[in-house]
N, C-alpha and C positions, 0 to 999 in steps of 0.2 A: 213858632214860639219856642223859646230854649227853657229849660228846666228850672225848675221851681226851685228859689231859693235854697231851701233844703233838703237834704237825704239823710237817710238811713246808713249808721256804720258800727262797724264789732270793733270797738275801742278799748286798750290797754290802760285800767289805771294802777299804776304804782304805789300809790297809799293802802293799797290792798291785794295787790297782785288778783287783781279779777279782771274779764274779755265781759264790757254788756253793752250791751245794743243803744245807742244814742242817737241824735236828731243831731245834724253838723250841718253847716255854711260848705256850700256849693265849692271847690275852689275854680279859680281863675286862671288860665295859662298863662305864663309869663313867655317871654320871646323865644325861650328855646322848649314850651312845653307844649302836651299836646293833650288837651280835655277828652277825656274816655269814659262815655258810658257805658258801665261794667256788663259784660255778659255773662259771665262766669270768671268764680274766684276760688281756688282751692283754700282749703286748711291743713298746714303742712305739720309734723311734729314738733319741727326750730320754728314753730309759731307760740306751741307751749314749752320755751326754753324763758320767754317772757314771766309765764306763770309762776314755772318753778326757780325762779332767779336767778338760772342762770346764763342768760342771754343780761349782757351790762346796759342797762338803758339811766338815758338823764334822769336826776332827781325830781318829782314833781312833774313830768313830761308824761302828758297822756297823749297815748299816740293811735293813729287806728292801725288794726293789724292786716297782713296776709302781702303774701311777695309772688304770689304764683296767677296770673288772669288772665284774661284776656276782653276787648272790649270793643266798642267801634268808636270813630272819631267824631264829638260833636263840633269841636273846633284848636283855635293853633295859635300860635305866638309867631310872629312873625319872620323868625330865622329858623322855620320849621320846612326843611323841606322834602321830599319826596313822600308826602302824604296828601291826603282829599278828604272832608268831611266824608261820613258814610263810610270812609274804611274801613274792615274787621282787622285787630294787630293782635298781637302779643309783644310781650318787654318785659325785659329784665327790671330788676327794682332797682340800677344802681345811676342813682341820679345825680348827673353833674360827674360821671366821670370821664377822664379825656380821653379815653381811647386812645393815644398817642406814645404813653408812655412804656417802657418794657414789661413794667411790671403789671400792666393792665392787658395784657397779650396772653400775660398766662391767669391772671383771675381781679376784676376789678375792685376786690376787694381790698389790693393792695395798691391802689391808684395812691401814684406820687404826688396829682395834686394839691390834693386838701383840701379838695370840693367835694368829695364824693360820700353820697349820705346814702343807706341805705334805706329803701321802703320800706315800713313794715315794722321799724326799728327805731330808726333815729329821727325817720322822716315817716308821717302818713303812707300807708302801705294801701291795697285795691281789694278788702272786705269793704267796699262800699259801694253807694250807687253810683260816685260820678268818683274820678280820677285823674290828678295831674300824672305825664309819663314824659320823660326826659325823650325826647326822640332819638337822640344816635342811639339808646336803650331798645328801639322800638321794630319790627317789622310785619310786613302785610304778611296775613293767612292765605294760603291759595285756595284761588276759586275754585269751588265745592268742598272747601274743607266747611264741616259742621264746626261753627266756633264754639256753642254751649257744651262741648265736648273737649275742644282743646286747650282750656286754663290749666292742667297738670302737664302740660308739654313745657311751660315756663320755667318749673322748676323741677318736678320730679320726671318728667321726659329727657329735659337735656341732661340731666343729673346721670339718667339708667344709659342713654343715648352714649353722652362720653365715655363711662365704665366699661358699656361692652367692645367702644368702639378702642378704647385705648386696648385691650386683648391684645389688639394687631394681628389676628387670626385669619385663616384663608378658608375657603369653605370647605364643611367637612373636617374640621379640624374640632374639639372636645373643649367643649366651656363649662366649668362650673358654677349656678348661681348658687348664691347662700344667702340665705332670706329673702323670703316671695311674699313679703308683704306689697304695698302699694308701688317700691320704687321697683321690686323684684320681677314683680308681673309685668309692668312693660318691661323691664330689662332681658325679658327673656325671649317675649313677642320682635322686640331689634333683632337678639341672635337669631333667631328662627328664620327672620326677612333676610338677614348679614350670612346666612347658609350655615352655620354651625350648629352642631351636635349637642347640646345639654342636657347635661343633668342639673335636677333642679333640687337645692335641701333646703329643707324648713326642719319644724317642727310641731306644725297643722294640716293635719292631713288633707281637711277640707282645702286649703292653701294653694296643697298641693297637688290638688285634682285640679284645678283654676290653670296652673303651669302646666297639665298635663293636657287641659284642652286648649292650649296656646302650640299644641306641636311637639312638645319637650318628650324627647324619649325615654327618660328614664328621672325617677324623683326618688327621692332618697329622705325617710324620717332619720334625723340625727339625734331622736330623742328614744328611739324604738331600734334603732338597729346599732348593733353592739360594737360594729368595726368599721366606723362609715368609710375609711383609708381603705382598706381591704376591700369594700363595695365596690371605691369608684374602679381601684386597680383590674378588678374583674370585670366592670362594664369596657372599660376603655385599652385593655392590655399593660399598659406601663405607667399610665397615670392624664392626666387631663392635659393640656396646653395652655392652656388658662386658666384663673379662677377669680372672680368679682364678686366681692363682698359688699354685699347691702344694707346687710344687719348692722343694726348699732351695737350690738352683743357682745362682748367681749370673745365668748366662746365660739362665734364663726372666726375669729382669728385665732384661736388655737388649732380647729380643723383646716383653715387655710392651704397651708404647704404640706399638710401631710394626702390631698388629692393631686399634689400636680408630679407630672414625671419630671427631669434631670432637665434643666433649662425652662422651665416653665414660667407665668408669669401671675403674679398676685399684685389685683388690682384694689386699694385701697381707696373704698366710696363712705361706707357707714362707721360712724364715728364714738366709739363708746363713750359713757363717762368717764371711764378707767382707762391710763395706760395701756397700750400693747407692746407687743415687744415680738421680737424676729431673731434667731439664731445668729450671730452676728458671722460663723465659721461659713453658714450651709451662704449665707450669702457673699461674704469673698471668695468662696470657692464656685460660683455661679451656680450652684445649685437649683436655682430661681432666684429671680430679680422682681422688687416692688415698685409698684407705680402711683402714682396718687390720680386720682379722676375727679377732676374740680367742676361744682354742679351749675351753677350759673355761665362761668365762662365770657364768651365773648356774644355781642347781636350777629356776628357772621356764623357761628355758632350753633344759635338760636335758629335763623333761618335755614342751618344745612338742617336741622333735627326737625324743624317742620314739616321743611320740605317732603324728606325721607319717610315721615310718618303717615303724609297722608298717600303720598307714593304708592307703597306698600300697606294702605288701608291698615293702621294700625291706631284701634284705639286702646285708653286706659282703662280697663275696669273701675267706673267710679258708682257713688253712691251720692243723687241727688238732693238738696236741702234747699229751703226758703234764705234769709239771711235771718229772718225771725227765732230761726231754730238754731243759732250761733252755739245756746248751752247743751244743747241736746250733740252737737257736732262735737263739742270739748270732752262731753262725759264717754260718750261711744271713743274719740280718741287715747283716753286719757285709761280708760278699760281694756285697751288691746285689742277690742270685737270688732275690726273694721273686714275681716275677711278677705283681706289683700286686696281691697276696694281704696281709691282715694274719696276723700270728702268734698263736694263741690256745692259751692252757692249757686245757684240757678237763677240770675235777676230777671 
């Protein structure tokens, strides 16, 4: 017997800017979709970008939210191929994009089509029980991966995953994280698997014991220590080889370039509200070079970042919720208190 007409979901309304819990119609695949029952769904920060206004959504368009799950297949439209009912997936939210084109190689969010609708946003996103998922979006968990664990590898996984990996670092070689909140803690858990040497800076110390029992050799408060530049040059001799920024903070990108030595690389993940800005001399003189690390990315992607994670037995430090308790996940978000934990729906 398949699922009862309706579910349960954390819906976005716009006449108020408020996430509450509603009763919704089941949806239906259509040829290229694949029907997924939720097993876990993160709530992400660009979830309350909704909230605060500044995510652009249609007028009057209540939508449900969350771009980050994973799920198992109860059924499929008919141009769906290389899946099974009973599958466990993860997928990306962006549906209807064609994968074909150049600018969808490097992030689908700039698909030339014109079809491509984000989950979560412009389209029904997976705080809910059941789920439509565009399948070239989509791929299988490996066997014995625990799925109720791996809904933050869809977006904050591949996110910390691409950041470290864009480094281009060789093992044994000096990475800097900055912010060990949710995305930072697995991003540091990657370098640790990826062989590299980290230092980890916050400015929660609790945070940073979290990174400190992830392996990380050396953590650094950037709010208690007076020369955090001077730190790293003393842990590492001449300066770092990397450095990946997590924080949305304005202020991890002023400390940025002053941790890496003479060629190093600054990798730009976390996105402030405020402008940054980069020396424009120290970078035509190669001083360090910036990279960008784009967090959804491509499904081939996706499946290198799964694979990798369960590989190397790396889960996400999360904190588990009902879908009932949607308000209680916003206000804990929205307070800062999540203790470098991600927040997950448990269905």
């Amino acid at each position: 017997m398949g699922p009862s007409r309706l579910q349960k979901a954390a819906q976005f309304h716009p006449d108020d800017l408020s996430i509450r819990l509603k009763e919704i119609v089941i949806p239906q695949p259509e040829e290229d979709e694949i029907l997924v029952q939720t097993i876990a769904a993160g709530l992400c920060h660009s979830d309350l970008m909704l909230v605060d206004g500044s995510a652009p959504v249609l007028p009057n368009h209540v939508v449900t939210i969350g771009h980050e799950a994973v799920g198992r297949v109860i059924d499929f439209g008919r141009e769906v191929t290389g899946f099974a009912k009973g599958d466990e997936i993860g997928f990306l939210n962006a549906h209807r994009a064609c994968w074909k084109c150049p600018s969808c190689a490097i992030h689908y969010l700039w698909c030339e089509s014109g079809r491509m609708q984000m989950q979560g946003y412009s389209l029904n996103g997976f705080l809910q029980e059941y789920s439509v998922v565009d399948y070239r979006a989509a791929c299988k968990l490996p066997e014995g991966m625990e799925a109720s664990k791996a809904a933050p590898l869809c977006c904050a996984g591949i996110t910390a995953y691409h950041g470290v990996q864009k480094a281009q670092l060789q093992s044994g070689q000096w990475l800097v994280v900055i912010g060990c909140g949710g995305l930072g803690q697995i991003g540091v858990r990657y370098a640790k698997a990826m062989g590299y040497k980290v230092i980890a800076i916050d400015i929660d110390d609790a945070v940073l014991s979290k990174a400190k029992e992830a392996g990380v050799e050396n953590t650094v408060n950037s709010r208690t220590e007076s020369d955090v530049a001077k730190k790293i040059k003393e842990i590492t001799g001449k300066g770092a080889d990397a450095v990946v920024v997590f924080t949305a903070v304005k202020a991890g990108y002023d400390i940025a370039p002053k941790t890496l030595k003479t060629g190093g690389r600054l990798i730009v993940v976390g996105c402030p509200p405020t402008e940054i800005s980069f020396n424009a001399l120290d970078i035509s003189l190669g001083k360090y070079t910036v990279h960008g690390a784009s967090n959804h990315a491509t499904p081939a992607m996706l499946r290198e970042c799964v694979e990798f994670t369960h590989q190397h037995g790396i889960e996400s430090p999360s904190q588990f919720f009902k879908i009932e308790d949607i308000g209680e996940m916003i206000s804990i978000m929205q307070s800062g208190k999540m203790g470098g934990k991600r927040l997950v729906v448990k269905f």
